[in-house]
TORGU-425328 format. One record per residue: residue number from 1; residue in three letters; x, y, z of N, C-alpha, C, O, CB in turn. Coordinates in pm, whole numbers, plus 50000, padded with zeros to 5 digits. Glycine has a CB too. Example, Ala and Ser with C-alpha at 12.3 -4.5 7.8 and 13.67 -1.06 7.14 Angstrom:
PT   nr  rest   n_xx   n_yy   n_zz  ca_xx  ca_yy  ca_zz   c_xx   c_yy   c_zz   o_xx   o_yy   o_zz  cb_xx  cb_yy  cb_zz
PT    1   ALA  51319  49431  50780  51230  49550  50780  51320  49670  50780  51424  49668  50846  51131  49553  50905
PT    2   SER  51285  49775  50708  51367  49894  50714  51290  50003  50787  51341  50114  50804  51408  49940  50572
% end
This chain:
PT   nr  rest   n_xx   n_yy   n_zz  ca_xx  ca_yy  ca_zz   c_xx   c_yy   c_zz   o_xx   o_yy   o_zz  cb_xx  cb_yy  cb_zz
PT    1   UNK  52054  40404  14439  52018  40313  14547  52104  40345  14669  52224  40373  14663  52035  40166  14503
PT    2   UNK  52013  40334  14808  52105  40395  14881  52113  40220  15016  52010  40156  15038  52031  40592  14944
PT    3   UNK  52256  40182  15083  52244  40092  15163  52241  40116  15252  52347  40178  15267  52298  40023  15164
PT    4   UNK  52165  40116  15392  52178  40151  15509  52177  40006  15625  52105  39906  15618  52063  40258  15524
PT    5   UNK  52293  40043  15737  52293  39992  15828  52266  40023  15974  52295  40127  16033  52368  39961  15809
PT    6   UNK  52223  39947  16008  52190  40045  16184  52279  39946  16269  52340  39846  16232  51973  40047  16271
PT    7   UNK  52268  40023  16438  52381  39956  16500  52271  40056  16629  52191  40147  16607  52592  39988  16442
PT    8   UNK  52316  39984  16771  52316  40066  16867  52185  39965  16944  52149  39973  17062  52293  40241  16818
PT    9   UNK  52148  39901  16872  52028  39859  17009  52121  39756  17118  52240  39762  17148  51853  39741  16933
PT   10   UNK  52026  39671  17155  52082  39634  17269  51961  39601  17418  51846  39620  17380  52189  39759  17290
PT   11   UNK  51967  39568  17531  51960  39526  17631  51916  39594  17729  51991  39594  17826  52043  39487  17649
PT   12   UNK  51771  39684  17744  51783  39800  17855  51701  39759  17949  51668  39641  17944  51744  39947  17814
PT   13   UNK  51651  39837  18050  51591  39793  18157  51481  39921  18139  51516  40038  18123  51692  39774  18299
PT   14   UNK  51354  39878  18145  51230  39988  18154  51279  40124  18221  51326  40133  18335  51096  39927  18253
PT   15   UNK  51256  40252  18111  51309  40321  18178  51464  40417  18138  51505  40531  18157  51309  40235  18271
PT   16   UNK  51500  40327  18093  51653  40367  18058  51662  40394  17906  51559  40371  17842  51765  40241  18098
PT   17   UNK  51767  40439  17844  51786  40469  17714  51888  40426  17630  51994  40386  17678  51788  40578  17709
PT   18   UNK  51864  40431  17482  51916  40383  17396  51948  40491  17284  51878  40591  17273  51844  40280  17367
PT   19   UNK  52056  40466  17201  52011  40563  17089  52094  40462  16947  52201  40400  16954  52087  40764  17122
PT   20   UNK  52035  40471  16873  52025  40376  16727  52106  40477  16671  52146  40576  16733  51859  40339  16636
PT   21   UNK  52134  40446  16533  52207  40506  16423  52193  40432  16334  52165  40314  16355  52334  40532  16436
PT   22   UNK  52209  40487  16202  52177  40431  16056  52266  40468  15956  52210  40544  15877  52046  40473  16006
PT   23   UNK  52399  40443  15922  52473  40530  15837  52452  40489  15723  52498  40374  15716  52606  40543  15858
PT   24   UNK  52398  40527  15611  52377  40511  15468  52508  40549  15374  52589  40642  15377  52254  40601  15431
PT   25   UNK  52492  40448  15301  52603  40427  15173  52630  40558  15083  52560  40655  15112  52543  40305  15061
PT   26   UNK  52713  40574  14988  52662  40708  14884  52703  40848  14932  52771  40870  15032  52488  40719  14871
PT   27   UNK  52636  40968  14823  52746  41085  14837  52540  41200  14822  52502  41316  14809  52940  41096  14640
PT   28   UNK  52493  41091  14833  52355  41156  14823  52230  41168  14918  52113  41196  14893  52308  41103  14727
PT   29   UNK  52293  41137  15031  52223  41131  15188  52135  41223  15168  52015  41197  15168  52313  41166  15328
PT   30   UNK  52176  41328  15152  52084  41499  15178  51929  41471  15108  51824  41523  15147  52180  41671  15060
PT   31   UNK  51943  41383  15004  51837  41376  14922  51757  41305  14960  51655  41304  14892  51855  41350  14814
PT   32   UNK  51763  41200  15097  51655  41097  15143  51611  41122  15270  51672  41119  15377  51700  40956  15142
PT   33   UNK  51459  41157  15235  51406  41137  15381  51448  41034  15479  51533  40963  15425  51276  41115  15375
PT   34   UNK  51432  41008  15563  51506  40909  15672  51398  40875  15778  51329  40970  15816  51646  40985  15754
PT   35   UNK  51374  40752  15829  51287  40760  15948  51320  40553  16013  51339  40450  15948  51073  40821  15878
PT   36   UNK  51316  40568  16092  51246  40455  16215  51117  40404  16171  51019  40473  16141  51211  40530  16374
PT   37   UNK  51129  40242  16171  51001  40175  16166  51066  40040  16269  51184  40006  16262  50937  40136  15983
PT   38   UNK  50974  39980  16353  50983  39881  16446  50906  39793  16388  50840  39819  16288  50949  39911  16580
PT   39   UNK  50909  39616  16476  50816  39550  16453  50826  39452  16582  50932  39389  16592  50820  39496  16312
PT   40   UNK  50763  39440  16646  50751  39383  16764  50699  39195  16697  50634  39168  16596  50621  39492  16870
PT   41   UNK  50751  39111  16785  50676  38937  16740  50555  38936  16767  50498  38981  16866  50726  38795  16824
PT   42   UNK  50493  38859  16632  50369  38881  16616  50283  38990  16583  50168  38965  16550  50340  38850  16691
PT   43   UNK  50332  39127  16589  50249  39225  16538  50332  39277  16382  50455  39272  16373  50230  39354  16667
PT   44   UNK  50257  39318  16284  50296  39408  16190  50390  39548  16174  50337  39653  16210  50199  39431  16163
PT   45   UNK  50514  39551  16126  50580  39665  16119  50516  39786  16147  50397  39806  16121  50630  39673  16011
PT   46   UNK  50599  39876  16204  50467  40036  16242  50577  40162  16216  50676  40167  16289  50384  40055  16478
PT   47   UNK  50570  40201  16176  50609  40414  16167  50639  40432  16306  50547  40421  16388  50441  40559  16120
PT   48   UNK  50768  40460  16346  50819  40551  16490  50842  40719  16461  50793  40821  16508  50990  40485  16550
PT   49   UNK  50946  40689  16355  50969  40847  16343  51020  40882  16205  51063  40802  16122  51080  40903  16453
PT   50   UNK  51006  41029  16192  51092  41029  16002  51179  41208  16038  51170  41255  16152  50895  41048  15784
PT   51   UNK  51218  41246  15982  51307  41325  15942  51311  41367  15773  51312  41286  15680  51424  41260  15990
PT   52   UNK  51314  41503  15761  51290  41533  15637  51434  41596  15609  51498  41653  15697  51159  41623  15614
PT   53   UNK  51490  41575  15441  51586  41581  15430  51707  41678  15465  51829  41663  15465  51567  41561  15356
PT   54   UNK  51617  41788  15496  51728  41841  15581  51773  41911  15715  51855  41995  15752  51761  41897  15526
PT   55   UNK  51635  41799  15785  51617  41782  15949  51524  41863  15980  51456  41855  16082  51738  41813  16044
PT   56   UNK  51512  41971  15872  51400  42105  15921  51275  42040  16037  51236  42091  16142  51295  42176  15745
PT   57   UNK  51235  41915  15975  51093  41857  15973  51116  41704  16065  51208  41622  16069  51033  41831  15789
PT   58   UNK  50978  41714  16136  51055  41557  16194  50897  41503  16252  50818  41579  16308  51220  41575  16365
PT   59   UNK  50871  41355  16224  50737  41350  16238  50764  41180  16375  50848  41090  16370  50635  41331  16039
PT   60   UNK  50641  41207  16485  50682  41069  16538  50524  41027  16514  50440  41078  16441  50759  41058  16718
PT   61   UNK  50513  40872  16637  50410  40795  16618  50381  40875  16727  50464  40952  16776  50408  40639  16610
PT   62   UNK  50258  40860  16769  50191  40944  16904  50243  40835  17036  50288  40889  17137  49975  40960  16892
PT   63   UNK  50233  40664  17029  50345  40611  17116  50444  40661  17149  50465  40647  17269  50391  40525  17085
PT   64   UNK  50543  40734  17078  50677  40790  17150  50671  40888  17169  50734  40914  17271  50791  40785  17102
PT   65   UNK  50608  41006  17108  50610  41152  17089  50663  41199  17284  50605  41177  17390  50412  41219  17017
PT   66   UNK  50783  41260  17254  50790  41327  17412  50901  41222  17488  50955  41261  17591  50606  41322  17509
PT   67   UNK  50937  41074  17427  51016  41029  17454  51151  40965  17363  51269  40958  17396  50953  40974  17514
PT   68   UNK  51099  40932  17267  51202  41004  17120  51263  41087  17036  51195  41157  16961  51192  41002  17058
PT   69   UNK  51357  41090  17035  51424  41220  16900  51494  41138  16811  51555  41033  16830  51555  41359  16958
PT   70   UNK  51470  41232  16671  51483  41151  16545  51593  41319  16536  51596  41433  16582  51305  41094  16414
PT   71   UNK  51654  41242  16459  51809  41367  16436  51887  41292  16300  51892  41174  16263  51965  41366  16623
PT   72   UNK  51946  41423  16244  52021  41343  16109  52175  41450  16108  52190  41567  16145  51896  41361  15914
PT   73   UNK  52244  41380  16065  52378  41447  16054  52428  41419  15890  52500  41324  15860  52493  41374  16177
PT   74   UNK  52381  41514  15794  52384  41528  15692  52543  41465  15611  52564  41379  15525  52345  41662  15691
PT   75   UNK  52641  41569  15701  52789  41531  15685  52847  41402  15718  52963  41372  15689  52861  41612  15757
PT   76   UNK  52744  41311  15792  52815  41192  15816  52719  41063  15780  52733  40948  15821  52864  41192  15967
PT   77   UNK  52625  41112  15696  52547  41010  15626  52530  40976  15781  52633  40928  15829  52619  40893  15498
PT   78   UNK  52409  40993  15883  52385  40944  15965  52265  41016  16031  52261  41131  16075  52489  40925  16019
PT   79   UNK  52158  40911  16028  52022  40952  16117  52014  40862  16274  52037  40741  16275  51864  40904  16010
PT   80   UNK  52000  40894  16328  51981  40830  16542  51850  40863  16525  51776  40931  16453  52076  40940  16726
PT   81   UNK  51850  40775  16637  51689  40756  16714  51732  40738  16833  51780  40632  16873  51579  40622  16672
PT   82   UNK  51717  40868  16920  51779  40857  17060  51629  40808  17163  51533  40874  17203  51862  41038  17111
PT   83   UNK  51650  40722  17172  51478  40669  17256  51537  40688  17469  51638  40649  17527  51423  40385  17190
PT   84   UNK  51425  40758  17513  51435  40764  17628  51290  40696  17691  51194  40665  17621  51471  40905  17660
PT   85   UNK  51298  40680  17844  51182  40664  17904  51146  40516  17848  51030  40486  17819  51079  40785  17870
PT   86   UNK  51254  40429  17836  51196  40303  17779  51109  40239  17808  51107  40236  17931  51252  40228  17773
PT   87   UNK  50996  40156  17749  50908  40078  17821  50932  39966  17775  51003  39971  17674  50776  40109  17818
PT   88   UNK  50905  39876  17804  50882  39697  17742  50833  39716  17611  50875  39663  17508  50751  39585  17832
PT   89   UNK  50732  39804  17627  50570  39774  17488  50693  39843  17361  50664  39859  17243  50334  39938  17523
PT   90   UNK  50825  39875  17422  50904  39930  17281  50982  39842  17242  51066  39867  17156  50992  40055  17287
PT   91   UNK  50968  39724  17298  51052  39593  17241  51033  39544  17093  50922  39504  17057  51014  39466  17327
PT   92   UNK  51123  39545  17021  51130  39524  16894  51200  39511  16838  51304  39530  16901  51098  39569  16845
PT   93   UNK  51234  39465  16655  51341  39490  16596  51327  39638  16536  51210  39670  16516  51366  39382  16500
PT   94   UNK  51402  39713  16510  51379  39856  16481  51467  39852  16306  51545  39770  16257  51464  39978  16632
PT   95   UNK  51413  39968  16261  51441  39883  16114  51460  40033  16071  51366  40112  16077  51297  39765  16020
PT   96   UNK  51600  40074  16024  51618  40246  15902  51557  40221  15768  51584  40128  15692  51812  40299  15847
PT   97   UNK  51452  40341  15746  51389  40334  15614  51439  40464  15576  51481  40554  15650  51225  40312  15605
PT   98   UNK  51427  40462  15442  51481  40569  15369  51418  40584  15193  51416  40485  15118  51649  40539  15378
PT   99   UNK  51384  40681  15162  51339  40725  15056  51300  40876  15008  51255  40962  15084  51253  40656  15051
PT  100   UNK  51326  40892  14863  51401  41049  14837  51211  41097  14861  51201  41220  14856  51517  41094  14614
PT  101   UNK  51118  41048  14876  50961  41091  14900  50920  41079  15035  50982  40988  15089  50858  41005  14821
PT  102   UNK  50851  41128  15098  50788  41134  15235  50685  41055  15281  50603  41070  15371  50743  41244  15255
PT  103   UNK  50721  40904  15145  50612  40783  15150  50705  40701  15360  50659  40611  15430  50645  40623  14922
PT  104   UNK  50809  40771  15379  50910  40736  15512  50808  40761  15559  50770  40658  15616  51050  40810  15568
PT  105   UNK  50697  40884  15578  50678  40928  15679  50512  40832  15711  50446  40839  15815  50691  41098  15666
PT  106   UNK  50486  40765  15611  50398  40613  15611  50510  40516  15710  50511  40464  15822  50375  40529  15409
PT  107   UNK  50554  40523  15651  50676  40371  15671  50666  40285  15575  50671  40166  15605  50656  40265  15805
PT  108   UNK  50650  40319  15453  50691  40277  15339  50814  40312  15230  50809  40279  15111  50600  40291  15295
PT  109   UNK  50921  40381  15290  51015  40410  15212  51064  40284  15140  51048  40171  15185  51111  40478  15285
PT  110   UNK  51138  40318  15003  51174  40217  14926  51304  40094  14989  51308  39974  14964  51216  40297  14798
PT  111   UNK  51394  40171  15072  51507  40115  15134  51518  40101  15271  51489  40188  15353  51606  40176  15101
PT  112   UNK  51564  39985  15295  51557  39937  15455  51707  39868  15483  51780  39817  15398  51416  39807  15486
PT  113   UNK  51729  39878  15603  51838  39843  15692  51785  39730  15740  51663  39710  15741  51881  39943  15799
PT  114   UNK  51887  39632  15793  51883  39481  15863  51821  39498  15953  51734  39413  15970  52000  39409  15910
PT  115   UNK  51826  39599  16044  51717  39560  16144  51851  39569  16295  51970  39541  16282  51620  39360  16095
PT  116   UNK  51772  39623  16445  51885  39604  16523  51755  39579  16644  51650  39643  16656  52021  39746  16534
PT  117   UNK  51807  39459  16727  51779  39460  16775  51728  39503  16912  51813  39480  16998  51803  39430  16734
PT  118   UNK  51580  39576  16976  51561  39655  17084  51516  39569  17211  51434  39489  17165  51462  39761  17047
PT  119   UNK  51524  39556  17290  51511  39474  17421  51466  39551  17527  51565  39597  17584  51637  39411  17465
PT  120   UNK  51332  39597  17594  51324  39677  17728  51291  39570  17811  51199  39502  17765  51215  39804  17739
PT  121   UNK  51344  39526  17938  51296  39420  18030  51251  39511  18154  51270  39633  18163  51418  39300  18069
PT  122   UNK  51193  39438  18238  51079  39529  18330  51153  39562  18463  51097  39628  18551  50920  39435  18372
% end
């Protein structure tokens, strides 16, 4: 079982950037796909981005593609989501999923992080 926490959101203004992080528990990082899932109030959780275990591979939603990068740092148990070009419509709680299958790249991995809060104001 792996625990992950994220950290890094925060307060931006349309436009500007953020970048998340997720450091997971354990000595077995290498072995879990990794990815970004959001959920905005009132709408249903959604797939942003995934990362395959050993970064080779990296999949986004067609919403961010060109203004997100998904990145993993194997040695420090740590995947970012560096988001640029912020808009409002990316307001959300943003949520680290993780699982040793590429069910991440659904946004169904087995393990999830608390959640950090994302804020774009106009």
């Amino acid at each position: 079982q792996v625990q992950l926490v994220e950290s890094g959101g925060g307060l931006v203004q349309a436009g500007g950037s953020l970048r998340l992080s997720c450091v997971a528990s354990g000595r077995t990082f290498s072995t879990y796909v990794m990815g970004w899932c959001r959920q905005a109030p009132g709408k249903e959780r959604e797939f942003v981005a995934a990362i395959s275990w050993s970064g080779g591979s990296t999949f986004y939603a067609d919403s961010v593609k060109g203004r997100f990068t998904i990145s993993r740092d194997n040695a420090k148990n740590t995947v970012y989501l560096q988001m640029n070009s912020l808009k409002p419509e990316d307001t959300a709680v943003y949520y680290c999923n993780a699982d040793r299958t590429l069910t991440v790249v659904a946004g169904r991995g087995a393990y999830w992080g608390q959640g950090t809060q994302v804020t774009v104001s106009t």
